[in-house]
N, C-alpha and C positions, 0 to 999 in steps of 0.2 A: 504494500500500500504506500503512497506515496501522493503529496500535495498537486492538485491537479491545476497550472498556472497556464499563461500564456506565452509561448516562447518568443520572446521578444527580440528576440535576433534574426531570426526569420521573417519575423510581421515587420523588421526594419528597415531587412533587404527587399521583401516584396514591395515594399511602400514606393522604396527607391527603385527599383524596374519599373513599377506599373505609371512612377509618376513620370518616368521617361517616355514608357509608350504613349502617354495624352499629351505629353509636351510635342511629340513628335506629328502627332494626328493633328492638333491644332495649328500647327506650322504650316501641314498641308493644307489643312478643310480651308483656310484663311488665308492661301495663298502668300503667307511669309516665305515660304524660302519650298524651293524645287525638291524635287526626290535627287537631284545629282548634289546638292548642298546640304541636305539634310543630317548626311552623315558629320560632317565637320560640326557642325551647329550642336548636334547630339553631343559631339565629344565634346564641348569648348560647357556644354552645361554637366555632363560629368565630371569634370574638370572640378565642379563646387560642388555636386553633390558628394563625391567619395571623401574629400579631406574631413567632411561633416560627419560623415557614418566613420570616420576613422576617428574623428576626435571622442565620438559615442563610446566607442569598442575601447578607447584608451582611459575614457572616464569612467565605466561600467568595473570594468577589470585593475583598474591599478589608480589612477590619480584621486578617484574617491576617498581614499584612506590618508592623502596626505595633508600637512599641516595646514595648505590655503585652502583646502577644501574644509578640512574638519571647522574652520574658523569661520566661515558661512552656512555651519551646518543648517543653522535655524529658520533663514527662510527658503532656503531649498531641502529641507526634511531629507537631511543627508544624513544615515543611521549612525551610531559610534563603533569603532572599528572594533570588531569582537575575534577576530582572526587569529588561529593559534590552537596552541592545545593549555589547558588549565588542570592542575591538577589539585587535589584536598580530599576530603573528606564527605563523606555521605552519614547520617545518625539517622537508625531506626529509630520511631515514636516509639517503640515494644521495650526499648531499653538494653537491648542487642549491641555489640562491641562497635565501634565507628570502625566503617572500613575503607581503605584507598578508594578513591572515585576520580576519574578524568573524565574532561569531554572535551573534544576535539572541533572546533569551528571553523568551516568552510563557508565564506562569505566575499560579496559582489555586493558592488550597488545594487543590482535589483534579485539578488538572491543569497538563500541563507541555508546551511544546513547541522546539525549538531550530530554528534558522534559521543556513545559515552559508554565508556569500561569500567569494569570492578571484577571483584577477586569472582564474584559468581554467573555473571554475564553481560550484556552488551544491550546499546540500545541505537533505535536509528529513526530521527525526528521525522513524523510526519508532516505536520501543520508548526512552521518554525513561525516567531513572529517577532519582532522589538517591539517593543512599546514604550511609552513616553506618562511621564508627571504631567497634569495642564498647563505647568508653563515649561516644559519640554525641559529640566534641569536636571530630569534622575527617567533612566530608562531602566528596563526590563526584560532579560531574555526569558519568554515564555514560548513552551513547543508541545505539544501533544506527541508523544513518539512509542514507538514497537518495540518491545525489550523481548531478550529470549535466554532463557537459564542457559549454560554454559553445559555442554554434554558430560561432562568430567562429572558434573553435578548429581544430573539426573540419566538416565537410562535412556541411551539414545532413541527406542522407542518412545519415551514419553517427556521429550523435550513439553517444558512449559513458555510458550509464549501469552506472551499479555501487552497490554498499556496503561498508558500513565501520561500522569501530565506535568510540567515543573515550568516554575518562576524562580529564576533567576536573577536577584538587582545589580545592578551595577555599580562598583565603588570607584570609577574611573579616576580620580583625583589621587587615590592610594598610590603607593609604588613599592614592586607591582600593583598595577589593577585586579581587584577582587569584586567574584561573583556570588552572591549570597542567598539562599530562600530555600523556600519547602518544596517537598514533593511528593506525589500522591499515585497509587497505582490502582488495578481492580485484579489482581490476582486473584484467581478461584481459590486457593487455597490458602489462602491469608492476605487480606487485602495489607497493603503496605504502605506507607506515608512517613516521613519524618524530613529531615534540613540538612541542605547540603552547603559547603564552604570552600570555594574552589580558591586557585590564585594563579594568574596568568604565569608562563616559563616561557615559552619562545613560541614564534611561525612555524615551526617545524612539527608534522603530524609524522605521529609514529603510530598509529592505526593499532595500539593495543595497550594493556594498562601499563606494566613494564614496574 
């Protein structure tokens, strides 16, 4: 299962062909310029529209996250950079031993994903989201995601998967930055909830608890 969005890199490129074939139709229909000129005219307006879909694809993927960007975050609802893997601690409500907990963030301007390990299994965000205080000064990583007990655990017949949901706040101002909040699951067989305490380590995903 998996958040169903619109791929917007595709809807950017279509946008950018189909506005070239009506620019090019009206050129004709309106007698601006011949079928033997046409192609030049095409290119000289390609010419602006690529460096634009290039400047997207460089702001989407990387300029997002840096300083002059972060600094206008607020009236362009530019998320805070959450990228990386974080590690700390998970407390069962049951009163249960705290145990290692990571989660691993993969994140874009316009996309977000979370990754998270412990000593008993794994989990992988379905509906990821940021969210904001109303005057946008304290955000929140909250995601609905599919966890799965670790085989070692259980008998690989009877892997238990489940979901859950977690908020996460963010102490951005800290150094490192630290992630903070509850979390809640529906486990058949013991529903589970308690508070997790992460703190940011580096960009570098190592895709397991370690």
């Amino acid at each position: 299962m998996k958040a169903y969005k619109l791929n917007l890199e595709i809807i950017i490129a279509a946008v950018g062909v189909f506005s070239l074939i009506i620019f090019s139709l009206v050129l004709i229909i309106f007698h601006i310029a011949g079928v033997e000129t046409l192609g030049g005219i095409v290119l000289s307006y390609g010419y602006i529209i690529a460096p634009t879909g290039l400047l997207w694809i460089l702001s989407d993927k990387y300029l997002w996250h840096t300083k002059l960007f972060q600094i206008v975050h607020k009236p362009l609802n530019i998320p805070p950079d959450l990228r990386g893997r974080w590690e700390g601690t998970l407390e069962n409500a049951d009163g249960s031993e705290p145990q290692k907990f990571v989660i691993e963030v993969k994140q874009t301007l316009t996309s977000l994903s979370v990754h998270s390990f412990s000593s008993i299994g794994y989990s992988i965000s379905i509906v990821p989201e940021i969210t904001s205080s109303h005057n946008e000064e304290n955000f929140t990583l909250c995601y609905l995601w599919h966890g799965q007990i670790n085989a070692s655990i259980k008998d690989i017949h009877q892997i238990e998967q489940f979901y859950g949901y977690t908020m996460l706040h963010l102490h951005e101002h800290e150094s490192p930055k630290i992630l903070k909040g509850p979390y809640f699951t529906n486990r058949i067989s013991s529903q589970t909830r308690g508070g997790i305490q992460l703190t940011w380590v580096s960009h570098k995903l190592k895709r397991k608890l370690e």
